[in-house]
PDB file of N, CA, C and O in Angstrom:
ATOM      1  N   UNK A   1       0.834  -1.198   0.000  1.00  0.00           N
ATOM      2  CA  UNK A   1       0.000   0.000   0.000  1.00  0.00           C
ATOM      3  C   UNK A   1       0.875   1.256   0.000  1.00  0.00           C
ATOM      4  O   UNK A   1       1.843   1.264   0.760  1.00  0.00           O
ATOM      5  N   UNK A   2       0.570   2.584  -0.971  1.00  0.00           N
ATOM      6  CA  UNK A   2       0.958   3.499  -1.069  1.00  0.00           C
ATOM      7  C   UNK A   2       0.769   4.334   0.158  1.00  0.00           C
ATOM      8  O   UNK A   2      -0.079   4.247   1.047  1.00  0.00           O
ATOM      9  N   UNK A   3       1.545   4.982   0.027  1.00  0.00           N
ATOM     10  CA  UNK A   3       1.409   6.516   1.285  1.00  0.00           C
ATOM     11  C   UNK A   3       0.526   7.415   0.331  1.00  0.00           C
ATOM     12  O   UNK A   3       0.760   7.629  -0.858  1.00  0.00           O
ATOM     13  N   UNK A   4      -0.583   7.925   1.110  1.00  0.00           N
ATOM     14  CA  UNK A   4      -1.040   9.247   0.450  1.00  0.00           C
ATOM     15  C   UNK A   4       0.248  10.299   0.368  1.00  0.00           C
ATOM     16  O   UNK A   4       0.839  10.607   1.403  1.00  0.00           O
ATOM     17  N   UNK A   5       0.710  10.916  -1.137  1.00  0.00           N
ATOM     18  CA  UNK A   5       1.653  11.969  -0.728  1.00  0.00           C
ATOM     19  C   UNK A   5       0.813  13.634  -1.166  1.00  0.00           C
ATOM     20  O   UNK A   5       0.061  14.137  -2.001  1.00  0.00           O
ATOM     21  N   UNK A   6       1.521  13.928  -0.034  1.00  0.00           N
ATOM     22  CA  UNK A   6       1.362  15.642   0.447  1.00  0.00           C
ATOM     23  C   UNK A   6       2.037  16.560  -0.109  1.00  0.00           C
ATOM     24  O   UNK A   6       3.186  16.450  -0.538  1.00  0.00           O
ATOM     25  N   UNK A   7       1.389  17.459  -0.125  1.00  0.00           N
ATOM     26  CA  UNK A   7       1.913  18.468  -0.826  1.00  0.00           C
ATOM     27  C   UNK A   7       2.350  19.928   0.078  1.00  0.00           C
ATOM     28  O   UNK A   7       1.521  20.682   0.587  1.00  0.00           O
ATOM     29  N   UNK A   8       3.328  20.045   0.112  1.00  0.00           N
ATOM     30  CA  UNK A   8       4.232  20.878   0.977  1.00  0.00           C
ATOM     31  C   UNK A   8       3.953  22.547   0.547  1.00  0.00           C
ATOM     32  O   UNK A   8       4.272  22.906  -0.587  1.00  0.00           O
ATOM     33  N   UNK A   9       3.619  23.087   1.074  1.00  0.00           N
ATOM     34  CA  UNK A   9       3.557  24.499   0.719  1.00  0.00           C
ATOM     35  C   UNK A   9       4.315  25.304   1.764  1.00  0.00           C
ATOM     36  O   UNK A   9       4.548  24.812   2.868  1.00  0.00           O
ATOM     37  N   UNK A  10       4.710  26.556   1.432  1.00  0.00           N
ATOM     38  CA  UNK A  10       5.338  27.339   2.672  1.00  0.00           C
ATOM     39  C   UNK A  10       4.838  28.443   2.686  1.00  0.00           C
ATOM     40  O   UNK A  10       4.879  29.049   1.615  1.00  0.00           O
ATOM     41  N   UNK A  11       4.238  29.072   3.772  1.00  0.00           N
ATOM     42  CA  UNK A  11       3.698  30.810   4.237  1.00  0.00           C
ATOM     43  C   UNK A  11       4.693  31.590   5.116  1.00  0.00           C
ATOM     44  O   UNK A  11       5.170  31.424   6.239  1.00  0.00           O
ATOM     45  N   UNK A  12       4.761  32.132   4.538  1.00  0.00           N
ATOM     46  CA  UNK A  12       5.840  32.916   5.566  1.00  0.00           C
ATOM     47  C   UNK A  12       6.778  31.995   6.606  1.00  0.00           C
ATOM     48  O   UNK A  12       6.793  32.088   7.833  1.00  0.00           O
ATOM     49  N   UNK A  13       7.367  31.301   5.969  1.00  0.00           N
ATOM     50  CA  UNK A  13       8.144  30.623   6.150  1.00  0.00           C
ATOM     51  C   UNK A  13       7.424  29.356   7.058  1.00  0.00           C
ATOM     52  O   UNK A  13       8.286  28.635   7.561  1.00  0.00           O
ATOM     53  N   UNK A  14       6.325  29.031   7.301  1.00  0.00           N
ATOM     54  CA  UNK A  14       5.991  28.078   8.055  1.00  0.00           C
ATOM     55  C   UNK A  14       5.361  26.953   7.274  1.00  0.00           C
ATOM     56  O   UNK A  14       4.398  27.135   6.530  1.00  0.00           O
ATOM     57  N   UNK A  15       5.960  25.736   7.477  1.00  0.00           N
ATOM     58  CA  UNK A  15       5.287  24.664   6.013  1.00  0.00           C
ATOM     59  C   UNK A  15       4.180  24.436   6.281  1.00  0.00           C
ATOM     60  O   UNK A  15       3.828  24.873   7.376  1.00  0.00           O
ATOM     61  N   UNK A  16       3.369  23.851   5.649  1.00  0.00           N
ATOM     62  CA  UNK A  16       1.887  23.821   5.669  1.00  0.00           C
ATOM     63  C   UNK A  16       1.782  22.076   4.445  1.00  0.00           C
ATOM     64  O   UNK A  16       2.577  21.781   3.553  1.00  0.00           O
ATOM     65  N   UNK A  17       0.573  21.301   4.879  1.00  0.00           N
ATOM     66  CA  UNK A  17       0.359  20.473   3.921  1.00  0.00           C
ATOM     67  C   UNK A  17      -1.014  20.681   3.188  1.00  0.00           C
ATOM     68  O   UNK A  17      -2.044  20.211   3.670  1.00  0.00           O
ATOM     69  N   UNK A  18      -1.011  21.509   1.826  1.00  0.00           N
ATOM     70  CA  UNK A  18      -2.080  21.576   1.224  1.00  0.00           C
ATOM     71  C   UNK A  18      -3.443  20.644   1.584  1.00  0.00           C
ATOM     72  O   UNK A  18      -4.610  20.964   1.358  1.00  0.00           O
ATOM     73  N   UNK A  19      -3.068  19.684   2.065  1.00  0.00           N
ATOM     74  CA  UNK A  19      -4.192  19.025   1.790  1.00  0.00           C
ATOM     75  C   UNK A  19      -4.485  18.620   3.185  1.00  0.00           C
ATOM     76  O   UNK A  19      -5.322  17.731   3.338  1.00  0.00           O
ATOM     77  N   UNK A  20      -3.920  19.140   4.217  1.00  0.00           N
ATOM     78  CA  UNK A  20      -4.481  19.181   5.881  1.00  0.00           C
ATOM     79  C   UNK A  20      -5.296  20.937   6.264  1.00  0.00           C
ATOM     80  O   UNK A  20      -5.808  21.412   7.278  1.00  0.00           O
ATOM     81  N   UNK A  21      -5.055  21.455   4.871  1.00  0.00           N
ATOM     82  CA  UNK A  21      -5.719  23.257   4.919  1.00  0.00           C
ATOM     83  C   UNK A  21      -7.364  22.384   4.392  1.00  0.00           C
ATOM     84  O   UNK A  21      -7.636  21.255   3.986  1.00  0.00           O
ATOM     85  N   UNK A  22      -8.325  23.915   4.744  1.00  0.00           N
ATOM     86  CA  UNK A  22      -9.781  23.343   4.886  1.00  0.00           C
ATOM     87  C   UNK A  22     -10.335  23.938   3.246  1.00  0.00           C
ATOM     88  O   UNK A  22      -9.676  24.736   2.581  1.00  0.00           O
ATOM     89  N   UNK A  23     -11.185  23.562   2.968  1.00  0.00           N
ATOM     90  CA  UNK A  23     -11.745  24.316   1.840  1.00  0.00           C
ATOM     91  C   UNK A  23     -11.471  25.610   1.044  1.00  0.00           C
ATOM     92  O   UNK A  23     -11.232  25.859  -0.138  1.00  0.00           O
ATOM     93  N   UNK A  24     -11.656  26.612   2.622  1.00  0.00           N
ATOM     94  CA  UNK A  24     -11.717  27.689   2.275  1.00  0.00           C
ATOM     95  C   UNK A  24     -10.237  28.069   2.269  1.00  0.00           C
ATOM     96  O   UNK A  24     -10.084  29.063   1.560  1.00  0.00           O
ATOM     97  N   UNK A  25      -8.960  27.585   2.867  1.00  0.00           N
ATOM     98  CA  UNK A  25      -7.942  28.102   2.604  1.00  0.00           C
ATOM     99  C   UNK A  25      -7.172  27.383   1.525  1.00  0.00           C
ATOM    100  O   UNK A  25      -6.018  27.547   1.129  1.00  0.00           O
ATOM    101  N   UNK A  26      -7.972  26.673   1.213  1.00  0.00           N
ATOM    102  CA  UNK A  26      -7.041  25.890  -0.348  1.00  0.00           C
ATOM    103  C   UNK A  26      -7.298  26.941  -1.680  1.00  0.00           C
ATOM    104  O   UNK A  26      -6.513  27.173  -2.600  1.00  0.00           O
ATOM    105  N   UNK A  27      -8.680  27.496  -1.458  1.00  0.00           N
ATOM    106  CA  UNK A  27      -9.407  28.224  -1.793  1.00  0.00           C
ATOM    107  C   UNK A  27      -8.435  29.226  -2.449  1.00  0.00           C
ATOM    108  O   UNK A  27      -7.832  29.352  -3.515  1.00  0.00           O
ATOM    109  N   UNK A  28      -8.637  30.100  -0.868  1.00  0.00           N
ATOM    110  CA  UNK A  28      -7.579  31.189  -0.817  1.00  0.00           C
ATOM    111  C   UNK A  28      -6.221  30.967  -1.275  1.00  0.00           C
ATOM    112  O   UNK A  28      -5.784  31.839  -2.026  1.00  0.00           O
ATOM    113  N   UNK A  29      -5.528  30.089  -1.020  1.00  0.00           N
ATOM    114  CA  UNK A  29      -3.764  29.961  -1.628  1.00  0.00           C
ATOM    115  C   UNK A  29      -4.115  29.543  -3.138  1.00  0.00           C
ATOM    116  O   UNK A  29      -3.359  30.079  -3.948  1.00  0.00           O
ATOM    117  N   UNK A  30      -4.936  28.839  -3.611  1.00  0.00           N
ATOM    118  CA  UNK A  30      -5.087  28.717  -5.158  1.00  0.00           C
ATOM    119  C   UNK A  30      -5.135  30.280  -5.770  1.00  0.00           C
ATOM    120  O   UNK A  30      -4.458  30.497  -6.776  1.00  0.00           O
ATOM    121  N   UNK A  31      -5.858  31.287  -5.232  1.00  0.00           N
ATOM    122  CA  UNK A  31      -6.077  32.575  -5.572  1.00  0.00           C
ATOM    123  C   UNK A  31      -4.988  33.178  -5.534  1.00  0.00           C
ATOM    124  O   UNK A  31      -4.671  33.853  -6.514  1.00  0.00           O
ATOM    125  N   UNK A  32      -4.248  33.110  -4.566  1.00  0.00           N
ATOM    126  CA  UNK A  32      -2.857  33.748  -4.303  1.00  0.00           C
ATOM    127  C   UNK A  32      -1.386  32.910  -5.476  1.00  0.00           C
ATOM    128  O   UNK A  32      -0.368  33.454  -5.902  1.00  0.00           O
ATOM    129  N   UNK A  33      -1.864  31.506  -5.670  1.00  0.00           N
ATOM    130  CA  UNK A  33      -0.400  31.515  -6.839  1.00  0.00           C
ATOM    131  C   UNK A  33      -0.923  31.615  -7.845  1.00  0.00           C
ATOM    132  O   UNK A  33      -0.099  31.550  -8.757  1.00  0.00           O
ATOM    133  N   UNK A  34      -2.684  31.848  -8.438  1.00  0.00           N
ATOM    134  CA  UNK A  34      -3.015  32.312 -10.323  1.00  0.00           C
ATOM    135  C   UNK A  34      -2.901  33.638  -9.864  1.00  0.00           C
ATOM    136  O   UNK A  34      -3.040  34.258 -10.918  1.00  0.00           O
ATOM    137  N   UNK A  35      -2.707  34.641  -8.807  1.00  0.00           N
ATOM    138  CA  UNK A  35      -2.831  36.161  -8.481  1.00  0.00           C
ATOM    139  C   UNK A  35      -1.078  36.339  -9.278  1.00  0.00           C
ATOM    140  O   UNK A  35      -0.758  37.060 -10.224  1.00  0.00           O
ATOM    141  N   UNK A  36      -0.055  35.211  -8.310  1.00  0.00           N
ATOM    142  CA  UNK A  36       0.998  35.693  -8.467  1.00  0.00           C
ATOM    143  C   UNK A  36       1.745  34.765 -10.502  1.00  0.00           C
ATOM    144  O   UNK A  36       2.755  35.077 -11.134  1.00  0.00           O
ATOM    145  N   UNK A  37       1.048  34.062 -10.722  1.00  0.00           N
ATOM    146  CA  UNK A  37       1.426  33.764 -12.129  1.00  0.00           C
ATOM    147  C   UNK A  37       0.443  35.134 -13.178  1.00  0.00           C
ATOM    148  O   UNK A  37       0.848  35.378 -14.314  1.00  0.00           O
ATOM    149  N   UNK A  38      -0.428  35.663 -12.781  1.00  0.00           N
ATOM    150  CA  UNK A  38      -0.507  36.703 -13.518  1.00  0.00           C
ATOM    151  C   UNK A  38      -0.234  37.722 -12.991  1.00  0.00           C
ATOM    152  O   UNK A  38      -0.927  38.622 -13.464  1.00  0.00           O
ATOM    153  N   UNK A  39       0.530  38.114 -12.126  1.00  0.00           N
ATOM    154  CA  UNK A  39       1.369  39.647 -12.179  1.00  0.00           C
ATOM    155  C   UNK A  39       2.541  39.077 -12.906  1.00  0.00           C
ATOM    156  O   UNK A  39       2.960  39.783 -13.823  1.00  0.00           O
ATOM    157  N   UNK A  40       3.313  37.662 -12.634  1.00  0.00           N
ATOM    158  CA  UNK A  40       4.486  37.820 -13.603  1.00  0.00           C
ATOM    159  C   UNK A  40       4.127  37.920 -15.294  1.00  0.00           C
ATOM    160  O   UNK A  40       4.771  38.658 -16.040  1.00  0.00           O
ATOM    161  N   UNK A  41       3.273  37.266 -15.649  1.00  0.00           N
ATOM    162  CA  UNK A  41       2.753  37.465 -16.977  1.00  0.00           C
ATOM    163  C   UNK A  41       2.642  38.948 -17.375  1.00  0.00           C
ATOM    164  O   UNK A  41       3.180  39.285 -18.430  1.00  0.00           O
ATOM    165  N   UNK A  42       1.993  39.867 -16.633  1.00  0.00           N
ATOM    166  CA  UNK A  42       1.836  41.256 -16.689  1.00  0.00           C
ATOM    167  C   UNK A  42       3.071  41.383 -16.705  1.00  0.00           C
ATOM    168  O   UNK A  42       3.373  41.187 -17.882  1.00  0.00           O
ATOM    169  N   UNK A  43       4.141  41.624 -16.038  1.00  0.00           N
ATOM    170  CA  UNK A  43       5.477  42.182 -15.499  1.00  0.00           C
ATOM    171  C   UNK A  43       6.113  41.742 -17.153  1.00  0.00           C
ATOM    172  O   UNK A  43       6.922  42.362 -17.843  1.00  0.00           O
ATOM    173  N   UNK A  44       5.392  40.444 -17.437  1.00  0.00           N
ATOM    174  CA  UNK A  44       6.633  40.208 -18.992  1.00  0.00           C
ATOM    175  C   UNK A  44       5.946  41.132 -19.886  1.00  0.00           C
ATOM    176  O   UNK A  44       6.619  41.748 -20.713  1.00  0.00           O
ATOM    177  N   UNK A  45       4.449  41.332 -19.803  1.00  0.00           N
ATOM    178  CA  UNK A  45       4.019  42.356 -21.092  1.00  0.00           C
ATOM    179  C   UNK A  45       4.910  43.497 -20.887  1.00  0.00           C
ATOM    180  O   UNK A  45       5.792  43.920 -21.633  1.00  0.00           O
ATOM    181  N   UNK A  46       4.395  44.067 -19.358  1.00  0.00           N
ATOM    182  CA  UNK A  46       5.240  45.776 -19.522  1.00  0.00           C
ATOM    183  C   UNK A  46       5.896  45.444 -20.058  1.00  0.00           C
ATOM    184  O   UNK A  46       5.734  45.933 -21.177  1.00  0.00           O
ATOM    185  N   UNK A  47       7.300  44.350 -20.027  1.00  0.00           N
ATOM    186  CA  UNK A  47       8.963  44.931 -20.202  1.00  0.00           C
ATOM    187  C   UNK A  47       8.934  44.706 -21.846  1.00  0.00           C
ATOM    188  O   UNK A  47       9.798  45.115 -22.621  1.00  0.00           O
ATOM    189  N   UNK A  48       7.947  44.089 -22.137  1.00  0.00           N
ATOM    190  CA  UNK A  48       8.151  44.130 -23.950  1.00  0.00           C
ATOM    191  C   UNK A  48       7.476  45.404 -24.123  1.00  0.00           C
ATOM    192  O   UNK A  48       7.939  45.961 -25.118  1.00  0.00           O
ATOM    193  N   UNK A  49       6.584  46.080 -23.568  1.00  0.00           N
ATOM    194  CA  UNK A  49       5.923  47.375 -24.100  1.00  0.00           C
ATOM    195  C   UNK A  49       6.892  48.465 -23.926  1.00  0.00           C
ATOM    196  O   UNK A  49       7.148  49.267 -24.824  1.00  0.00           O
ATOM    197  N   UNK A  50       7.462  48.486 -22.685  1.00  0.00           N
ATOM    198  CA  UNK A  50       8.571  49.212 -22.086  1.00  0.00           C
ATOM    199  C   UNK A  50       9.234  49.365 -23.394  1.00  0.00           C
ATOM    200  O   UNK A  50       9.265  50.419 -24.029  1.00  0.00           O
ATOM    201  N   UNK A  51       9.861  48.036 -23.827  1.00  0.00           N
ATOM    202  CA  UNK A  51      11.154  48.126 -24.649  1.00  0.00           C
ATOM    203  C   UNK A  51      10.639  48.329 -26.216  1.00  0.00           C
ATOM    204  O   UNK A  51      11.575  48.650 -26.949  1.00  0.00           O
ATOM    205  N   UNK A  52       9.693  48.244 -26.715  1.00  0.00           N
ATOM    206  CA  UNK A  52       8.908  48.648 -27.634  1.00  0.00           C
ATOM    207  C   UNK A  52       8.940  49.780 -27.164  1.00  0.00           C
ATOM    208  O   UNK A  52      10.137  49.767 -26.878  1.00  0.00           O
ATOM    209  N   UNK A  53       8.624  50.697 -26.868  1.00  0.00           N
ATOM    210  CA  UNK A  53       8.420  52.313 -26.706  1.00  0.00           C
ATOM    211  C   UNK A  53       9.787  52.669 -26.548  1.00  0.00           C
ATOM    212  O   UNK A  53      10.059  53.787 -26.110  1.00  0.00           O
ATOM    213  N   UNK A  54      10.388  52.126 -26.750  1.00  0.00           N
ATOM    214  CA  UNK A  54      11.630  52.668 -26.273  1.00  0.00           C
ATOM    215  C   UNK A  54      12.731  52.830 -27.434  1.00  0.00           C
ATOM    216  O   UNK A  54      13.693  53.595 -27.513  1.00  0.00           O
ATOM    217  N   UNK A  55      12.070  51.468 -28.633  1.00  0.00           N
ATOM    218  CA  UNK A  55      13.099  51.070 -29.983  1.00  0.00           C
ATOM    219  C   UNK A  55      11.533  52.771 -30.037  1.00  0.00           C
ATOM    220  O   UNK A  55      12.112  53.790 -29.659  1.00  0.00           O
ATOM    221  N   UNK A  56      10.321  53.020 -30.312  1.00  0.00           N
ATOM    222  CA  UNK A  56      10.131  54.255 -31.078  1.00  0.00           C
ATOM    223  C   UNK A  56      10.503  55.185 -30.295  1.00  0.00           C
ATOM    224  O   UNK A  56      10.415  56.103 -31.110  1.00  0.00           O
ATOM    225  N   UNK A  57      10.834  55.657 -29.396  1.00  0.00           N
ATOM    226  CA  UNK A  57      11.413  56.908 -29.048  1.00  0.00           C
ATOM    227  C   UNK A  57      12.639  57.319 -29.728  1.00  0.00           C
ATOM    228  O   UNK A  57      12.976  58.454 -30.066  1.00  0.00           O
ATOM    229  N   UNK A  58      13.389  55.957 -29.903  1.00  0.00           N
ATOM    230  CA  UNK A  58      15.257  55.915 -30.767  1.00  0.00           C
ATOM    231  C   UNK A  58      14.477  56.477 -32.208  1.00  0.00           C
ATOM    232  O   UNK A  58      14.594  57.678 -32.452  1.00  0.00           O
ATOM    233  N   UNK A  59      13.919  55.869 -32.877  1.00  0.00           N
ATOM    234  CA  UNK A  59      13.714  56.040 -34.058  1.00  0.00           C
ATOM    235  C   UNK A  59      12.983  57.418 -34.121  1.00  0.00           C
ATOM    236  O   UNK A  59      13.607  58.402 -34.519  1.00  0.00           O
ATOM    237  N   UNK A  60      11.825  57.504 -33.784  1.00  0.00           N
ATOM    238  CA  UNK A  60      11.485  58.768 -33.843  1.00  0.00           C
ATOM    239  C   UNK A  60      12.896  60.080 -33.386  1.00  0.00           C
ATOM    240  O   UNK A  60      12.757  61.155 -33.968  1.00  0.00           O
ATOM    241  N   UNK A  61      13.751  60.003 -32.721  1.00  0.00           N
ATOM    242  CA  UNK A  61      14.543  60.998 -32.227  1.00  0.00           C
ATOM    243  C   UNK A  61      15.700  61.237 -33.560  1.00  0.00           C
ATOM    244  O   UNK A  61      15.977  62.340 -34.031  1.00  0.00           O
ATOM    245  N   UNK A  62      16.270  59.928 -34.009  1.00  0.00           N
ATOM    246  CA  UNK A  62      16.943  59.295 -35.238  1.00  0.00           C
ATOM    247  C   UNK A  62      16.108  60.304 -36.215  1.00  0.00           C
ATOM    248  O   UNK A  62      16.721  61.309 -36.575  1.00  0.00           O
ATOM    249  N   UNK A  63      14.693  60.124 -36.704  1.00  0.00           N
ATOM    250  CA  UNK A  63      13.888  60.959 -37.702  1.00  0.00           C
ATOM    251  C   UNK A  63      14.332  62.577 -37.793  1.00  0.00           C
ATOM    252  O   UNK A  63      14.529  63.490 -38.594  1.00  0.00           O
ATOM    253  N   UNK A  64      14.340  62.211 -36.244  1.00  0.00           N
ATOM    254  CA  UNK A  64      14.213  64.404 -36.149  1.00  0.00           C
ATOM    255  C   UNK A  64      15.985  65.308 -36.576  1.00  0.00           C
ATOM    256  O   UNK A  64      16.279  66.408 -37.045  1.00  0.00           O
ATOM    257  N   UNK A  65      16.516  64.502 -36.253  1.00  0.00           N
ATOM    258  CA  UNK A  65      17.916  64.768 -36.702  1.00  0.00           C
ATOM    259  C   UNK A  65      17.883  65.101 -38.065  1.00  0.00           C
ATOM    260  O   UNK A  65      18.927  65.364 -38.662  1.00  0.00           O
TER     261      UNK A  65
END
């Protein structure tokens, strides 16, 4: 017979086993790592928009010369 295996999470530094948390806080930490996989997704758009505005500022400045 297998061991049920657990899934280890950490909060502020204190481990936790996903699956000894109750409904509502599995709930909540599911919200908190799709919260934190879409700010990094966001964070990759800015830095391509960033750097896009940035090749037209060169070029436009390049024009005015």
């Amino acid at each position: 017979m297998g061991q049920d295996k657990k899934t280890p999470i950490t909060i502020d530094g204190v481990e936790y086993q996903y699956e000894d948390l109750t409904q509502e806080q599995q709930a909540l930490f599911n919200h908190c790592v799709d919260l934190d996989r879409k700010i990094g997704s966001t964070q990759f758009n800015l830095d391509q928009l960033l750097i896009g505005k940035e090749a037209f500022i060169t070029k436009l400045k390049a024009s005015l010369e």
